[in-house]
C-alpha positions as CSV (number, residue, x, y, z in Angstrom):
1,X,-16.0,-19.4,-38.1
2,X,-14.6,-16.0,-39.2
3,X,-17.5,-14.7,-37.7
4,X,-17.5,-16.3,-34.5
5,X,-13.6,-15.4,-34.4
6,X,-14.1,-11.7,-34.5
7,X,-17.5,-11.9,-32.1
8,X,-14.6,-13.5,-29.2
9,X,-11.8,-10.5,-30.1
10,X,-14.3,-8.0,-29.9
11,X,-15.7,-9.3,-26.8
12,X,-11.9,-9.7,-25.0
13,X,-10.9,-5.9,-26.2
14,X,-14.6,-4.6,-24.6
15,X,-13.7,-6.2,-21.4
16,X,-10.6,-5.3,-21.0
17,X,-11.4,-1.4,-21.8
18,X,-14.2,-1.4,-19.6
19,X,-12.0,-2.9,-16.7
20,X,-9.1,-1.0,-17.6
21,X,-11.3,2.1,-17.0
22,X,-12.8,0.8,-13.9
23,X,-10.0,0.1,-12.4
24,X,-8.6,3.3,-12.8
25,X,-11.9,5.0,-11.4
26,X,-11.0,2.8,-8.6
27,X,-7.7,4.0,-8.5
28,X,-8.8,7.6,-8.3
29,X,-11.1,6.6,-5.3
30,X,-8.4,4.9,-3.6
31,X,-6.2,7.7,-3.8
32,X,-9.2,10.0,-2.3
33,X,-9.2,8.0,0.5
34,X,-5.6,7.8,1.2
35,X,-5.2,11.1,1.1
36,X,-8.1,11.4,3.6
37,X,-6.6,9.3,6.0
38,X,-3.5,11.4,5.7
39,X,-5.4,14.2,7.0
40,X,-6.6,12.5,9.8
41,X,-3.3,11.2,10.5
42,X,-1.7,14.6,10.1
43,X,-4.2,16.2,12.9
44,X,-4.0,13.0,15.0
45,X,-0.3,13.7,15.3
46,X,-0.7,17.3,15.7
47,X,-3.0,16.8,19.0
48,X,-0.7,14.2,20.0
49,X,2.7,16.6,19.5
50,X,0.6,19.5,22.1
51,X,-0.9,17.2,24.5
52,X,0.6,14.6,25.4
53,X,4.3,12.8,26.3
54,X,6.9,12.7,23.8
55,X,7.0,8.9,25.0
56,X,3.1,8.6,24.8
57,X,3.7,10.3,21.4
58,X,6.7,7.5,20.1
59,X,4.2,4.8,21.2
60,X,1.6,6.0,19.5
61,X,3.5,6.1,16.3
62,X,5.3,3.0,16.8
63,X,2.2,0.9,16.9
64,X,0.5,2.5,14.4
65,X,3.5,1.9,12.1
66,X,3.1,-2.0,13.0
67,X,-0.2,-1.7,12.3
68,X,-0.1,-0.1,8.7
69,X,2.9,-2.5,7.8
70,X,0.4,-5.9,8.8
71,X,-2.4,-3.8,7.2
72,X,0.2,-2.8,3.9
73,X,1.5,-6.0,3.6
74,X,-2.1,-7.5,3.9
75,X,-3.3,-5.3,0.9
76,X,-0.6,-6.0,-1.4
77,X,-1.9,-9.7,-1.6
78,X,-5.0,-8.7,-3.0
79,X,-4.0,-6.3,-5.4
80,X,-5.8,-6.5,-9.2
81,X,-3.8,-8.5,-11.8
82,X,-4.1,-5.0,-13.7
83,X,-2.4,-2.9,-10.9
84,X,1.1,-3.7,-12.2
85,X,-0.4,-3.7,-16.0
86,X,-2.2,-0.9,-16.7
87,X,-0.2,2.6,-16.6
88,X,-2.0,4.8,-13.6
89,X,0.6,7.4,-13.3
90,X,2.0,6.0,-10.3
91,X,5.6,5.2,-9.8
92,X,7.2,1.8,-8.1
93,X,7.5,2.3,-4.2
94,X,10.3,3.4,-2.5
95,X,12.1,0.5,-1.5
96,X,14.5,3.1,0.4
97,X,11.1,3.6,2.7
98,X,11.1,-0.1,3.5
99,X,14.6,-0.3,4.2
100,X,14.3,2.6,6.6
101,X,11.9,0.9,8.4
102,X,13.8,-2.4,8.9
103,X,16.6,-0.3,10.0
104,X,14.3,1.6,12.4
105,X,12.3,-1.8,13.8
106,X,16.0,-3.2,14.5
107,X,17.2,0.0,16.4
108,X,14.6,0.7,18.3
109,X,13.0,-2.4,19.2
110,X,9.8,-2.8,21.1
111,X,7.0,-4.8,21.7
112,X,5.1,-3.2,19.2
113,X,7.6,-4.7,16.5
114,X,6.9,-8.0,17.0
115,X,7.9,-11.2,14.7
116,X,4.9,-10.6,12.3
117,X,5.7,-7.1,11.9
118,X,9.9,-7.6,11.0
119,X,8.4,-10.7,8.7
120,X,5.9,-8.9,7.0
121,X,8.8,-5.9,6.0
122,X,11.2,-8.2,5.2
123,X,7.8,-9.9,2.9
124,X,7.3,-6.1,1.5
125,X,11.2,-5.7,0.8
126,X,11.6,-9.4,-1.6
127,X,8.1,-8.9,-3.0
128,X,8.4,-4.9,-4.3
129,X,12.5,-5.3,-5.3
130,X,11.0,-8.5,-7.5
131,X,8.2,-6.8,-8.8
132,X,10.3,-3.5,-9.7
């Protein structure tokens, strides 16, 4: 029984070191590609500031906004039981951001900021100032 005791410890610790360390190789892939995708952003916008509108430019934007807040929102769902768990080095969001961003969306409205779009912030805003 001892035996058989020590055999199901051992077996819990190995798993959780080898997905602890996984999951933080993950981490560092997922922060590779973010950071990516900022670069592509950043020269998106740069083409955008020199050649075209400042209106084409804000519309641009303001969908793409929508789009990362469906996309965000969509993402936070599936995150790993481990991602609040495990310490990765990266702080709680900025719940100012969010807040900015409902401010924004109810300034400036558009068709871009549809119902979907102010629910899911308003989702981001409860779920992140209940997590943190």
């Amino acid at each position: 029984m001892k035996k058989l005791f020590v055999i199901i410890i051992y077996s819990v610790l190995l798993s959780y070191l080898v997905g602890s360390y996984a999951y933080k190789k993950g981490f560092g892939d997922s922060a590779a590609t973010t950071t990516y995708v900022t670069l592509a952003e950043n020269l998106v916008a740069l083409r955008l500031l020199r050649s075209k509108t400042p209106e084409e430019t804000l519309k641009f934007y303001e969908s793409m906004l929508a789009s990362n807040i469906m996309i965000h929102r969509n993402l936070l769902d599936l995150q790993s039981v481990f991602h609040r768990k495990l310490d990765n080095g990266q702080s709680g969001p900025n719940l100012e951001y969010y807040k900015a961003v409902k401010e924004y969306i109810s300034t400036f409205p558009n068709d871009e900021f549809n119902a979907l779009v102010i629910n899911d912030i308003n989702w981001l805003v409860k779920k992140e100032e209940k997590i943190f």
